[in-house]
C-alpha angles and dihedrals in degrees: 000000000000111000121232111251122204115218122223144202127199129183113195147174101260084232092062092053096105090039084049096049087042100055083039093057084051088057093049100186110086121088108207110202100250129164113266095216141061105277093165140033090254100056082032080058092047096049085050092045091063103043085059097051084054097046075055100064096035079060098056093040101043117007089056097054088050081058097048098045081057099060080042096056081041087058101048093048083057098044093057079044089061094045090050086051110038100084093060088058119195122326140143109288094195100046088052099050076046086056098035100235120201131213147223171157142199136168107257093256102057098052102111107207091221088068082079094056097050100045140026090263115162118185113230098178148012109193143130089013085300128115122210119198133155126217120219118204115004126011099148098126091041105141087214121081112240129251123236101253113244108268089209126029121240090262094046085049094042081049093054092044090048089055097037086055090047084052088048088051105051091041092056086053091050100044088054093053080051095060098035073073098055088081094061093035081056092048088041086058094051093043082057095051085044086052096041089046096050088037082052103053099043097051070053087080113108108223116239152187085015088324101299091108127052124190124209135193130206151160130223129165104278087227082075095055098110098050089045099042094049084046092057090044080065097048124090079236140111113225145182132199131192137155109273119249130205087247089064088054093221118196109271116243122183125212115187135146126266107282097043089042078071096070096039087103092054089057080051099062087053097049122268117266126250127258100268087034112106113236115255093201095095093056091034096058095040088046098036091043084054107037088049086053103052086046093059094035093176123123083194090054095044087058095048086049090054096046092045083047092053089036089060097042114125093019109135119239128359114026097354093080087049099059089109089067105043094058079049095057084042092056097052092037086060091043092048099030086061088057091041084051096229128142115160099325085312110132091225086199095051084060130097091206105065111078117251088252101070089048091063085059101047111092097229137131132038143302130218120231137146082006091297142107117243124172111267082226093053099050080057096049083062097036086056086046094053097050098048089055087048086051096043087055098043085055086045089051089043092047098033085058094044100053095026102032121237101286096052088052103058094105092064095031083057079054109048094044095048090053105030092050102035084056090048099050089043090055095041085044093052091038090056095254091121141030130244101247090044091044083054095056102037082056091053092044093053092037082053094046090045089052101067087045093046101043105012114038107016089126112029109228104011121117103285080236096063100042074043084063101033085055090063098044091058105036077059088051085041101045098051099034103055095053097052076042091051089043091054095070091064087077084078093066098038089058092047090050097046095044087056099047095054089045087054086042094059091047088050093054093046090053094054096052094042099076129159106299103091090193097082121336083080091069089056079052101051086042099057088047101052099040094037095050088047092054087042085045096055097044098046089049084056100048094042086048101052101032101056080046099066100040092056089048104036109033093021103044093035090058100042099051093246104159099170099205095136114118118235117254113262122175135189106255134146 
């Protein structure tokens, strides 16, 4: 539900408009209509000010541990350094390139023992099955390649290693003194939009009487008229007050209970509706809350939503302030996943162990019709379809009649009738309700009525020819549009499907590695399921995200006229 917004006007002396902005940020309920982007080189400066408060912190989180994955990488080249050299132990770097040492390295079984006789061969190291020795003086005709000589002794290498792990250290000190300072970079940026909000709206001011006066105009909730009102009797100011009107364009504020307020982000995403708008949240969060749970489809999923919901309760920013949903979506995934039979990838129908009552109730199997099978889930998946289209015209006709009157909706009114009850005496004729012969003539009758809305008066006034025209063109839009509409809705039950079958395909997989040797073949087992549900778990939450999604913004709000264009409610507040 949209809240009613009072409009007001305020005249002022141009020397109390800081006094004026600043009550008015106390009050923290009026949204005065202000630009949303830089029109000057102070709020331009502003703006700067806080991408580069941001950069900032992008800097601290990200570019630092770059830099410290970099001295790690550093370390460990060392590290394999010390091991090569560490067989050759310290010597004089110098005094062997004088000599021109030589040196090298054989497995233990190919070092021939006349080798020390023939050449000034000194052995250095016998380890891993290999031997290291080093020759002084001639070595042309030696029958083993020769090794580069280390560039740095052990001691020199465990030096640099022992420097490089001071300079880690002090740099982890360093970067967590650096993000001990995010939070008041984070508290700097909103103290910036609070100062560009309160620098925007008061450039916002209109000049007056040769700019010693300055006028102002806000919104605020009209439940909020009597505080406001007493607050401006104390001001040095005149002011006038009047109910706010779809032509003033007033901020949106929406006001639901508890269970709708959820979904209010997800309107958001869409774009908020305008004053004389409806709000989409209701049928959004009935249909949302629906559509994600047939998509998952999973009782054993729905629980794991509600634990990771409650688990994040009380977590600041991203999902944390949308733990409240997420147990939502849990709930009705458990609900809807029991009659969809599903538990884990388990096929809860398929199972001996479930009574026969809970099966009946269990929406599984397949229908006949046409002379042909068709998934009992699917044909749901369509039926829901259908009625959320049916719904999404009966609120275009409702609201089409509010903002235009009765004779200017006609054309709509033609639409929704013929497709609403057609859709209606079709289902009655098929359930029975009705017999064949009446069915016949109530669908004449409502294709008759349609007609004249449709062809005839879809635009009250204008030349018959040309609503004649306008008629075609739409029944062609209409006609191809609905079915594809009506096809969209499918995607619920192949999710669903497809979230099941690779559920079932991780257990499979677990069963065939478990065995019989409880000793270990059981920790392969427990593996597969746990990683393969959570990966089942993750992409089903984002198909089952994005999908019902669409459909609600694409199918529901196209046909119901929804345009979202409304601009959130903002108000100046501290």
């Amino acid at each position: 539900m949209i809240t009613s917004m009072t409009k007001y006007s305020f005249i002022l002396l141009s020397g109390d408009k800081d006094e004026f902005l600043d009550r008015l940020q106390e009050l923290g309920v009026v949204d005065i209509s202000r630009s949303q982007k830089p029109v000057d080189d102070v709020s331009g400066r502003i703006v700067a000010d806080i991408d580069a408060t941001r950069d900032l912190i992008k800097c601290i989180s990200a570019g630092s541990d770059a830099h410290l994955v970099e001295l790690q990488g550093d370390r460990l080249s060392l590290v394999r350094k010390l091991e090569q050299v560490s067989v050759w132990g310290d010597y004089d770097r110098e005094k062997l390139a004088a000599l021109g040492a030589k040196f090298y390295r054989v497995p233990k079984k190919q070092f021939a023992p006349r080798w020390e006789q023939q050449y000034a061969l000194q052995k250095v190291a016998e380890q891993d099955g290999s031997i290291w020795f080093v020759i002084v003086g001639d070595s042309t005709d030696f029958p083993v390649k020769e090794l580069p000589a280390p560039d740095k002794t052990e001691a020199e290498v465990r030096y640099d290693l022992e420097r490089l792990d001071a300079k880690i250290s002090s740099y982890r000190s360093g970067l967590e003194k650096r993000r001990s300072e995010i939070p008041a970079l984070e508290a700097k940026i909103h103290s910036l939009y609070a100062d560009l909000t309160l620098y925007l709206a008061g450039i916002t001011g209109k000049s007056a009487a040769e700019n010693s006066l300055l006028v102002f105009e806000g919104f605020a909730p009209s439940e909020d008229d009597a505080r406001l009102k007493a607050a401006f009797d104390q001001m040095d100011i005149y002011w006038e007050a009047e109910p706010a009107k779809a032509a003033d364009n007033p901020p949106i504020k929406l006001k639901n209970n508890w269970f709708v307020r959820q979904f209010e982000p997800l309107t958001a995403m869409y774009g908020m509706p305008v004053y004389d708008e409806f709000d989409p949240t209701v049928f959004l969060s009935i249909f949302f809350l629906l559509f994600f749970s047939i998509c998952m489809g999973d009782m054993g999923y729905g629980l794991l939503l509600i634990l990771i919901g409650l688990a994040l309760r009380g977590k600041s920013g991203g999902l944390g302030k949308m733990w409240s949903l997420i147990v939502t979506l849990g709930v009705g995934t458990v609900v809807v996943g029991f009659f969809m039979g599903g538990l884990f990838g388990v096929s809860l129908p398929d199972q001996s162990w479930v009574p026969e009552w809970m099966k009946k109730c269990m929406i599984t199997g397949d229908i006949q019709f046409g002379g042909n099978s068709y998934s009992k889930q699917m044909a749901l998946s369509l039926v829901i379809g259908v009625v959320h289209i049916c719904l999404a015209m009966i609120t275009k006709a409702v609201w089409a009649v509010k903002r235009a009157g009765f004779r200017h909706s006609l054309g709509t009114l033609g639409w929704t009738l013929l497709i609403v009850g057609g859709v209606i005496g079709i289902t009655f004729g098929a359930a029975g309700i009705l017999p064949e012969t009446v069915m016949k003539f109530v669908l004449i009758g409502i294709a008759a009525v349609s007609a004249l809305g449709i062809f005839v008066f879809n635009r009250w006034g204008r030349n018959p020819l040309l609503n004649i025209g306008s008629g075609l063109w739409d029944t062609y839009s209409m006609a191809s549009g609905l079915m594809s509409d009506v096809l969209s809705y499918v995607r619920l039950y192949a999710l669903g499907l497809s979230g099941s079958m690779l559920g079932q395909t991780f257990n499979l997989l677990a069963e065939m590695v478990k065995g019989s040797d409880p000793t270990w073949q059981w920790i392969p087992f427990v593996l597969i399921l746990i990683v393969g549900h959570a990966l089942n778990l993750a992409m089903s939450c984002l198909g089952a995200f994005v999908h019902p999604l669409r459909l609600n913004f694409v199918e529901f709000f196209k046909n119901s006229g929804y345009e979202g264009m409304g601009a959130a409610y903002n108000p100046i507040r501290k």
